[in-house]
C-alpha atoms as a printed R data frame, in Angstrom:
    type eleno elety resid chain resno       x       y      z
1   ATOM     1    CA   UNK     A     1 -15.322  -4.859 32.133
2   ATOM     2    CA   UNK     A     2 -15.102  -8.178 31.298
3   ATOM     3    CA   UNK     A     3 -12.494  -9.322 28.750
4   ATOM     4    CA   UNK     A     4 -11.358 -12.578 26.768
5   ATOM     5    CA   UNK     A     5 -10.521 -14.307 30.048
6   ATOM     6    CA   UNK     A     6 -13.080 -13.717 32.333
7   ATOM     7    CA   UNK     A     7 -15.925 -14.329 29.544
8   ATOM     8    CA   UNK     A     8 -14.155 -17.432 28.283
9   ATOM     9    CA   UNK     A     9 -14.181 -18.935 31.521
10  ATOM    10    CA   UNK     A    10 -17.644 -18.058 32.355
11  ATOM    11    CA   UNK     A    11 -18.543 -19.336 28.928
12  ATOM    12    CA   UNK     A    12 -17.129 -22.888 30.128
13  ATOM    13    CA   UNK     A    13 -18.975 -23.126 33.260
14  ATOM    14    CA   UNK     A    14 -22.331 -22.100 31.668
15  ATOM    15    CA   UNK     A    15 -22.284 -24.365 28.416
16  ATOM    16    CA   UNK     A    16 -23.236 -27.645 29.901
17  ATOM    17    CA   UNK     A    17 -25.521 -26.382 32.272
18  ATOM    18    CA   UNK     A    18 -27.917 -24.347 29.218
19  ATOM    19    CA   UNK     A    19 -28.372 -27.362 26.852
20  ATOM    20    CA   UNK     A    20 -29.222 -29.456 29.681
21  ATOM    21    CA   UNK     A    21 -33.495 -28.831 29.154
22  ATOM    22    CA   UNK     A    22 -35.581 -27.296 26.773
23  ATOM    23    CA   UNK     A    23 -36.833 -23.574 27.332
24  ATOM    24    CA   UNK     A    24 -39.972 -22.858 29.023
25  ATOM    25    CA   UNK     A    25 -40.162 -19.513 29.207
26  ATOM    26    CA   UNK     A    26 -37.797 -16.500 27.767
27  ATOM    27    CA   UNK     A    27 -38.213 -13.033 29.503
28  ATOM    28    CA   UNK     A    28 -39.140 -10.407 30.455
29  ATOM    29    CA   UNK     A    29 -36.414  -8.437 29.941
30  ATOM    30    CA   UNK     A    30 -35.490  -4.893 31.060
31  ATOM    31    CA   UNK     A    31 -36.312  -2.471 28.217
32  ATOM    32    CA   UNK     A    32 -32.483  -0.782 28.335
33  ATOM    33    CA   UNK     A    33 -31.367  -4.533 27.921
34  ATOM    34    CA   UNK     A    34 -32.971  -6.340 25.260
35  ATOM    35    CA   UNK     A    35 -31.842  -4.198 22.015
36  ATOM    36    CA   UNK     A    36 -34.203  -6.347 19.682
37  ATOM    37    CA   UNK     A    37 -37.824  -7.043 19.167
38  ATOM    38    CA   UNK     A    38 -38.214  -8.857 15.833
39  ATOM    39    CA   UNK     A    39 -38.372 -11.673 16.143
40  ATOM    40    CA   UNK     A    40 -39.665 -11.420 19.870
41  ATOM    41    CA   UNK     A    41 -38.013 -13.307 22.909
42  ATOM    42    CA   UNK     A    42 -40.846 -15.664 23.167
43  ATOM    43    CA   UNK     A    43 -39.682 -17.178 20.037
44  ATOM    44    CA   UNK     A    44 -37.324 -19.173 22.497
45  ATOM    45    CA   UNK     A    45 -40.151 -20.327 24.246
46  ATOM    46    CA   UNK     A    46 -40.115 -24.498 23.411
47  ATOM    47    CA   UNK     A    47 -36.341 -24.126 21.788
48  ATOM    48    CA   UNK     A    48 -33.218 -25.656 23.545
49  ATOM    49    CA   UNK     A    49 -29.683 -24.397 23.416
50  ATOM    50    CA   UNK     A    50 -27.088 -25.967 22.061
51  ATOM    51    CA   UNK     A    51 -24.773 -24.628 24.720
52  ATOM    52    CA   UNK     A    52 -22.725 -21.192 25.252
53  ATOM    53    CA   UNK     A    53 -19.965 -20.321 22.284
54  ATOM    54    CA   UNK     A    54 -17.675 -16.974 22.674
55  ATOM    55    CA   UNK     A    55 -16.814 -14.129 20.620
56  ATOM    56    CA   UNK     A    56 -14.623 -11.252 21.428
57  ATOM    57    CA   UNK     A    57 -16.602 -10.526 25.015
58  ATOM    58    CA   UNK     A    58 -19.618 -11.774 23.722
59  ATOM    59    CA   UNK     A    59 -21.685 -14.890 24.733
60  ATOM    60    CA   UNK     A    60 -23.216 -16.421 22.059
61  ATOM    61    CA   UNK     A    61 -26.115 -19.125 22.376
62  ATOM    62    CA   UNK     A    62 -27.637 -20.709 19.442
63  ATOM    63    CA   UNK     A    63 -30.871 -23.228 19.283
64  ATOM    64    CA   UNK     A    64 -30.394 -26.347 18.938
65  ATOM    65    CA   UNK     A    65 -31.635 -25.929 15.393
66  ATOM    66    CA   UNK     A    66 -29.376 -23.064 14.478
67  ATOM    67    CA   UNK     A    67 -32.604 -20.794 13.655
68  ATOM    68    CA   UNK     A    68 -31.679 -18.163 16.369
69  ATOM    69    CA   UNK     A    69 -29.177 -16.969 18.330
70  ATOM    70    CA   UNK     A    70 -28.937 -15.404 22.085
71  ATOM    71    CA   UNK     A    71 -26.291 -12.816 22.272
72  ATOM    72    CA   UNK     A    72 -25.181 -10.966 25.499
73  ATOM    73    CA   UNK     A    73 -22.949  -8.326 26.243
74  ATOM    74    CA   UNK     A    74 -21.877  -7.666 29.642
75  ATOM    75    CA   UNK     A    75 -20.213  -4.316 28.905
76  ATOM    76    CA   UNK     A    76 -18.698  -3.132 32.431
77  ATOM    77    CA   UNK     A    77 -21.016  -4.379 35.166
78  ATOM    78    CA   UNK     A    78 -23.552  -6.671 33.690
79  ATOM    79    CA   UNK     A    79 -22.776 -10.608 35.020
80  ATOM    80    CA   UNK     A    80 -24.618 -14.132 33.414
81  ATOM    81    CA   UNK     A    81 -25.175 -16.527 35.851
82  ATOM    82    CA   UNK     A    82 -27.254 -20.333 35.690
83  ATOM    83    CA   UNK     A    83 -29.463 -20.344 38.771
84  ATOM    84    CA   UNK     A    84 -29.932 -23.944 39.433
85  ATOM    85    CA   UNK     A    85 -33.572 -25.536 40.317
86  ATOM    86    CA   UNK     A    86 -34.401 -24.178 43.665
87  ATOM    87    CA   UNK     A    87 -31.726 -22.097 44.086
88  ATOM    88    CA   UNK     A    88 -31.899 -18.515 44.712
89  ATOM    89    CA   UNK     A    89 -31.536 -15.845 42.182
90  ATOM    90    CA   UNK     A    90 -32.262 -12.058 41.262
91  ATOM    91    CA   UNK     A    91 -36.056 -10.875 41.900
92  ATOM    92    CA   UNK     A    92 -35.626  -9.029 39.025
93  ATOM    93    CA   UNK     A    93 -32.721  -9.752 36.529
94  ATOM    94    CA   UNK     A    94 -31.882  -7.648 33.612
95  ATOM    95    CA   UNK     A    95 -32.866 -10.789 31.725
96  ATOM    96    CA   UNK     A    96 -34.112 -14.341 32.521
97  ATOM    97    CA   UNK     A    97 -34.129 -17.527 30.713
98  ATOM    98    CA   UNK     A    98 -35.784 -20.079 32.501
99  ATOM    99    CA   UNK     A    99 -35.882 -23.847 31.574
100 ATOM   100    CA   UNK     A   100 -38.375 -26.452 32.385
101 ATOM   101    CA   UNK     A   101 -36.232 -28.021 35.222
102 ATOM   102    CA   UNK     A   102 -36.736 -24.499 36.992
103 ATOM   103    CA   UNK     A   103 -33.400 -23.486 36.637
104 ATOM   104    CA   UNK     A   104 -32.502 -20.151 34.810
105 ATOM   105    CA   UNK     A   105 -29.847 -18.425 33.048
106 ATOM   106    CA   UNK     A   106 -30.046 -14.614 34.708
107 ATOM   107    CA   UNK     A   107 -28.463 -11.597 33.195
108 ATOM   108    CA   UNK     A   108 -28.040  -8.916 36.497
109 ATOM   109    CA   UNK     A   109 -26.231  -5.744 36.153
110 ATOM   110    CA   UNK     A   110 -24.949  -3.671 39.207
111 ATOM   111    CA   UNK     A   111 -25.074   0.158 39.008
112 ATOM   112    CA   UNK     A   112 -27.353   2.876 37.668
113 ATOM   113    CA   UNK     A   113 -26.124   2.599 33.922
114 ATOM   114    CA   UNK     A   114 -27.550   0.065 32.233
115 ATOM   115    CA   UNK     A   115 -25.566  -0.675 29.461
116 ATOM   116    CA   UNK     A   116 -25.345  -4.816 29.136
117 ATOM   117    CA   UNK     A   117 -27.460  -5.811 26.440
118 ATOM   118    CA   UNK     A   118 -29.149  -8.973 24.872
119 ATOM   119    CA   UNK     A   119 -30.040  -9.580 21.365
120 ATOM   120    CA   UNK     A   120 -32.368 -12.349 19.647
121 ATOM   121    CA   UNK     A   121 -30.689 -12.546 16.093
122 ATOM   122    CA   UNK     A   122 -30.950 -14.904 13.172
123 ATOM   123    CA   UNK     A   123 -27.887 -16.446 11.877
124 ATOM   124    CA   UNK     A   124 -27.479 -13.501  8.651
125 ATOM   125    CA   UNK     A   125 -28.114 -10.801 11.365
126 ATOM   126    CA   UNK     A   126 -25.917 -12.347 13.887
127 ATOM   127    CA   UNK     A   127 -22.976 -11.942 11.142
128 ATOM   128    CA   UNK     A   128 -23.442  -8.367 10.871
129 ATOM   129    CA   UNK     A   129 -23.248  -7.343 14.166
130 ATOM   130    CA   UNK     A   130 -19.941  -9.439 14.677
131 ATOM   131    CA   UNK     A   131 -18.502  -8.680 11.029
132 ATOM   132    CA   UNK     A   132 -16.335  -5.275 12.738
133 ATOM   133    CA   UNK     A   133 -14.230  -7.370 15.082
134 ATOM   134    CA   UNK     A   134 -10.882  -8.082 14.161
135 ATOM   135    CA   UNK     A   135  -9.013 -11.706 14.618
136 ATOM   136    CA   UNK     A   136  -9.554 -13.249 18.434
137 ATOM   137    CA   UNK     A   137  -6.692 -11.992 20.396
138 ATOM   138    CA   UNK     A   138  -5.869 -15.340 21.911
139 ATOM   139    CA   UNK     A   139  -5.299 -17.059 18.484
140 ATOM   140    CA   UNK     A   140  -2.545 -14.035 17.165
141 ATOM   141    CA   UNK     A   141   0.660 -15.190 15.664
142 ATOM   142    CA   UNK     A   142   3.792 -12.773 15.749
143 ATOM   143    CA   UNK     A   143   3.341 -12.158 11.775
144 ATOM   144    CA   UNK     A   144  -0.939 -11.517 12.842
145 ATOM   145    CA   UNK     A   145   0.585  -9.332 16.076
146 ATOM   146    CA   UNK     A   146   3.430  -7.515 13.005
147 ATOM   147    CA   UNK     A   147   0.486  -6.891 10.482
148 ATOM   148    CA   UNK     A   148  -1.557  -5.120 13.009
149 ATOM   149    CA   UNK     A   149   0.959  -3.059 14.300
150 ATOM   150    CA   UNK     A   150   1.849  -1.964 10.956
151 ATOM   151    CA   UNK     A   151  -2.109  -1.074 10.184
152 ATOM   152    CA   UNK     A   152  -1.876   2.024 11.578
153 ATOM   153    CA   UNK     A   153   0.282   4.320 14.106
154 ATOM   154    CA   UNK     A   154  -1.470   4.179 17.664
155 ATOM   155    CA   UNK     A   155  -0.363   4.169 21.332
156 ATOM   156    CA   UNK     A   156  -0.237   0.633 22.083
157 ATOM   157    CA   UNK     A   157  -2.517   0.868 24.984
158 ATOM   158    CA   UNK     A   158  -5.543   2.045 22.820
159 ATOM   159    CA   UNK     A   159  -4.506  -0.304 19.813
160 ATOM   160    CA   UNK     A   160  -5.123  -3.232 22.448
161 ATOM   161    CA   UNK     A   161  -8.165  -2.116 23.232
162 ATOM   162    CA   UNK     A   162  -9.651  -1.756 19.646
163 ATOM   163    CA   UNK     A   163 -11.950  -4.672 18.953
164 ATOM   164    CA   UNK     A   164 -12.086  -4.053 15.383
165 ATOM   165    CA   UNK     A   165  -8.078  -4.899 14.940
166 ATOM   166    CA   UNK     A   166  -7.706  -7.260 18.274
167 ATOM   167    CA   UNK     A   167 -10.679  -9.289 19.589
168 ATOM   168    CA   UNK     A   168 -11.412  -9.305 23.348
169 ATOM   169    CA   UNK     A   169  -8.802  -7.464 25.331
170 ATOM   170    CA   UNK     A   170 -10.193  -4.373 27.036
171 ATOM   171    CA   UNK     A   171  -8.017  -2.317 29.210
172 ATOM   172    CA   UNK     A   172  -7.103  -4.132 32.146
173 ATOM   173    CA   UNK     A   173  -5.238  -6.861 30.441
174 ATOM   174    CA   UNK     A   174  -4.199  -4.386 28.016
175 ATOM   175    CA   UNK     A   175  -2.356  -3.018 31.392
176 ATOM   176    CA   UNK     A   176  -1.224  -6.586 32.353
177 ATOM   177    CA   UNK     A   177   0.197  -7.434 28.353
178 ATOM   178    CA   UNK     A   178   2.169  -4.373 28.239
179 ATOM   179    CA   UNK     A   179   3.739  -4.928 31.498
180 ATOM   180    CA   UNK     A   180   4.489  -8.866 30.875
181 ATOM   181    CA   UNK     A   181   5.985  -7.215 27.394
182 ATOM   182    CA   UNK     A   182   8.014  -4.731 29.044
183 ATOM   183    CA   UNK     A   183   6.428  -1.571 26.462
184 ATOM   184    CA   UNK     A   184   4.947   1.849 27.525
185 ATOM   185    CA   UNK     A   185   1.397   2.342 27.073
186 ATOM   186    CA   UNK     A   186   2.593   5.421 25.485
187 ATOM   187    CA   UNK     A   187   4.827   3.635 22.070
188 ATOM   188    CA   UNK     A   188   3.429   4.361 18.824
189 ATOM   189    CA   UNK     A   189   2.568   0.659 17.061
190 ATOM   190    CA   UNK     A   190   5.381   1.522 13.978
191 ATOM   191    CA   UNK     A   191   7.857   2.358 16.287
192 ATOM   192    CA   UNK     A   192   8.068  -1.153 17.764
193 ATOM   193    CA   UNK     A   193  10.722  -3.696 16.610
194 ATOM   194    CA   UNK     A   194  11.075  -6.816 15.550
195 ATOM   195    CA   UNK     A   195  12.482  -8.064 19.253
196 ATOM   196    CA   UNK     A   196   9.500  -5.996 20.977
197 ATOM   197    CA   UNK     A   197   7.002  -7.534 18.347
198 ATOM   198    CA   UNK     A   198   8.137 -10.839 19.596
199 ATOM   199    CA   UNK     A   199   7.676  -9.938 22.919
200 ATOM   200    CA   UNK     A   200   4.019  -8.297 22.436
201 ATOM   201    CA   UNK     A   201   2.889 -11.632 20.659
202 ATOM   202    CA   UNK     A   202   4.261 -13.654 23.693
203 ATOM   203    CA   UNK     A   203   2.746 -11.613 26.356
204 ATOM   204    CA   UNK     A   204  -0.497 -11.648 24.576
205 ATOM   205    CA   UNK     A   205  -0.869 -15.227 24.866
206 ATOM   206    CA   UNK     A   206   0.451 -15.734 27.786
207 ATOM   207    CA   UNK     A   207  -1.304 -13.652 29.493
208 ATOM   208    CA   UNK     A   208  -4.457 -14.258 28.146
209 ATOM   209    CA   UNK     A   209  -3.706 -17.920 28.643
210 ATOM   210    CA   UNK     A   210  -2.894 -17.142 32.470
211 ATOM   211    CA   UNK     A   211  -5.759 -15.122 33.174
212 ATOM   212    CA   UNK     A   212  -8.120 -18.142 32.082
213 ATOM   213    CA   UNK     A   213  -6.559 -20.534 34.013
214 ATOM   214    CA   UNK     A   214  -6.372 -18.210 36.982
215 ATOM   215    CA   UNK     A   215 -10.776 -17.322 36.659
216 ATOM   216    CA   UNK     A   216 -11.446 -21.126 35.834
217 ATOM   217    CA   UNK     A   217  -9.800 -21.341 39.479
218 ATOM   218    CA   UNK     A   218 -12.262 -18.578 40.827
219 ATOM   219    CA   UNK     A   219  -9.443 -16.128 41.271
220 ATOM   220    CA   UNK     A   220 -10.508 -12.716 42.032
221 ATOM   221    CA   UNK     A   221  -8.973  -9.105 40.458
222 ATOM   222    CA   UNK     A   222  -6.534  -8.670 43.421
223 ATOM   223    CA   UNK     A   223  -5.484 -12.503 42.840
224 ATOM   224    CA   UNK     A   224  -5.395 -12.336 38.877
225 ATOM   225    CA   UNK     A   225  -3.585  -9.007 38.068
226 ATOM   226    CA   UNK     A   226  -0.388  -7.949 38.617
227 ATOM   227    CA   UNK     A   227  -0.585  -4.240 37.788
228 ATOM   228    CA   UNK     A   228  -4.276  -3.319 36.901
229 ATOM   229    CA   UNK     A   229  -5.667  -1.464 40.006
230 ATOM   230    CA   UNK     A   230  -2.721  -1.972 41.689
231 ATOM   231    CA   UNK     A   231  -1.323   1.883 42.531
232 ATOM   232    CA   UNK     A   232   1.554   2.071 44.506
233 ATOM   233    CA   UNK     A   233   1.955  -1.678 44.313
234 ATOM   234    CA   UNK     A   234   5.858  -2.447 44.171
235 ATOM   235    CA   UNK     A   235   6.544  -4.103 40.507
236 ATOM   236    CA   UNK     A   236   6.494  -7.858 40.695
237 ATOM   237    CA   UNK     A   237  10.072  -7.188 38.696
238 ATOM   238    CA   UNK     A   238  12.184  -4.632 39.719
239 ATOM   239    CA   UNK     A   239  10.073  -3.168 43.036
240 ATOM   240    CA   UNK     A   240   9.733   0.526 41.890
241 ATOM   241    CA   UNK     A   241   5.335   1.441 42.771
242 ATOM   242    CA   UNK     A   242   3.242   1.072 39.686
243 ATOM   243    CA   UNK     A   243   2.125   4.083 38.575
244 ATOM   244    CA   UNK     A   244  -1.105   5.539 36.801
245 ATOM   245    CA   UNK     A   245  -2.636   7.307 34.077
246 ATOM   246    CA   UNK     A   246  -6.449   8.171 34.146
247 ATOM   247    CA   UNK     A   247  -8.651   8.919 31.519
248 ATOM   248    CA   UNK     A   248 -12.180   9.412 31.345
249 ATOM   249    CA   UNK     A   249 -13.547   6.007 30.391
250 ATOM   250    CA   UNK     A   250 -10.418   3.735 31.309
251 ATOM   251    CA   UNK     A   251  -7.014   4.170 33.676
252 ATOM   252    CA   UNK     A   252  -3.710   2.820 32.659
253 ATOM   253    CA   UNK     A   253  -1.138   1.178 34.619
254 ATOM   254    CA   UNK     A   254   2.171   0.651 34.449
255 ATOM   255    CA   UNK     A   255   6.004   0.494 35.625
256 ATOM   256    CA   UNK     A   256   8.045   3.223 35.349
257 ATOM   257    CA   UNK     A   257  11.673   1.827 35.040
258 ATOM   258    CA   UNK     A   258  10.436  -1.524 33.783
259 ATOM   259    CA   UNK     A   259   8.110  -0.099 30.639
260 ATOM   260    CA   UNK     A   260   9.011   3.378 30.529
261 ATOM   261    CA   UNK     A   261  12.569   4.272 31.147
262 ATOM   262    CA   UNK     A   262  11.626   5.924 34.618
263 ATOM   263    CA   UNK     A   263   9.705   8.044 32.473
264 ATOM   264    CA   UNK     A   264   6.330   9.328 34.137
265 ATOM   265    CA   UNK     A   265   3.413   9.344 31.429
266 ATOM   266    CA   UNK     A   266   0.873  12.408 31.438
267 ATOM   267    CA   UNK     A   267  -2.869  12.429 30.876
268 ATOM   268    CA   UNK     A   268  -2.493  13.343 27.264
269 ATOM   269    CA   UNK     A   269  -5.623  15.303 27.115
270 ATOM   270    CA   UNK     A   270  -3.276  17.970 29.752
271 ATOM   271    CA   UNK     A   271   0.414  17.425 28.846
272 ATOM   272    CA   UNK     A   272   2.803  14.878 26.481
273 ATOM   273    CA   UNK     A   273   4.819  12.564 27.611
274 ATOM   274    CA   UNK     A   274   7.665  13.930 29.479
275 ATOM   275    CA   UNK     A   275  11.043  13.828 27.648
């Protein structure tokens, strides 16, 4: 899926290139994809955008007169791409804004499951659908990074993960934080200290910071992450293969002797961690 890095940068390439011409035509959209009907895409019809903002992993476009806004969610295989004039595109996209230089904004989606979706929101409505996420995760301070982990006790794998306490980190640079911080996927949030809460705060933004810089570049997974899919991989750090822990919807990876003590962490839903 997606996360803060890969959308921000995406986000940056698209802005200039949406608010360049007024809309000609919005649609048609898939019916699994477009999650609202009132008011109706061809309300865009005419409108311009006034570029491409972010939020969490969220693209957000708004009219140029603020009236209504565009929002997209890739979820895990849905990609937004500006087709230029002329230039070749999806048959069939997901979704399909095009302008009236002839270039268009496509949504595609690869896969069976079609779980991307696009909304067409006024401002008030736009607010409640984004009022459950919690603080952007690139903006966190150590006292932001403290507070949270005091909020509740979770395994600081899934407390990553949550959007509505940490915006835009999903699990593979969950995977790629944790290692950087040197913390099991596995430690409950109020059992980590003041030196580790430090660490976690760094690693976040760095990161998250590294990761945009390496997908503004057009780095690919294998080029970006340093544990995430990366089984049997020796550790950038100390050499010992990365190991993993799978789940139904998401797979964790980690070190062994760098994050867990040599320590080999169990699917939970078969065994605990071993002692």
């Amino acid at each position: 899926m997606p996360e803060l890095p890969e959308v921000e940068a995406w986000r940056r390439q698209l802005d200039p290139l949406v608010k360049k011409v007024p809309i000609e035509k919005a649609g048609p959209a898939h019916i699994a994809t477009l999650k609202t009907f009132d008011p109706p895409v061809s309300a865009l019809d005419g409108e311009g955008f006034k570029g491409v903002e972010r939020r969490a992993k969220r693209f957000l476009l708004p009219t140029d007169d603020e009236e209504l806004v565009v929002m997209v969610h890739l979820m895990s295989a849905g990609r937004l791409k500006y087709i230029p004039p002329h230039g070749k595109g999806a048959k069939t996209p997901m979704f399909r804004v095009r302008f009236t230089d002839g270039g268009e904004l496509q949504l595609t989606e690869a896969g069976p499951k079609k779980r991307a979706g696009v909304w067409l929101l006024r401002p008030d409505a736009l607010a409640a659908e984004l009022e459950h996420l919690g603080p952007e995760a690139d903006r966190l301070t150590t006292e932001d990074v403290a507070r949270i982990l005091a909020s509740d006790s979770r395994r600081l794998h899934s407390m990553l993960r949550d959007q509505r306490l940490i915006a835009g980190i999903g699990r593979a640079w969950a995977n790629e934080i944790l290692w950087s911080a040197r913390l099991s996927p596995y430690q409950l949030s109020t059992q980590v200290d003041d030196e580790e809460t430090e660490r976690l705060a760094t690693a976040i933004h760095d990161e998250l910071a590294r990761g945009l810089e390496l997908r503004l570049q057009g780095a690919n997974d294998a080029k970006t992450y340093r544990v995430h899919n990366k089984l049997g991989a020796p550790c950038e750090r100390c050499g010992t293969p990365l190991a993993r822990v799978d789940f139904e919807e998401h797979t964790i990876y980690y070190c062994p002797t760098c994050q867990t003590g040599g320590r080999t962490l169990k699917d939970r839903r078969l065994s605990r961690l071993l002692k």
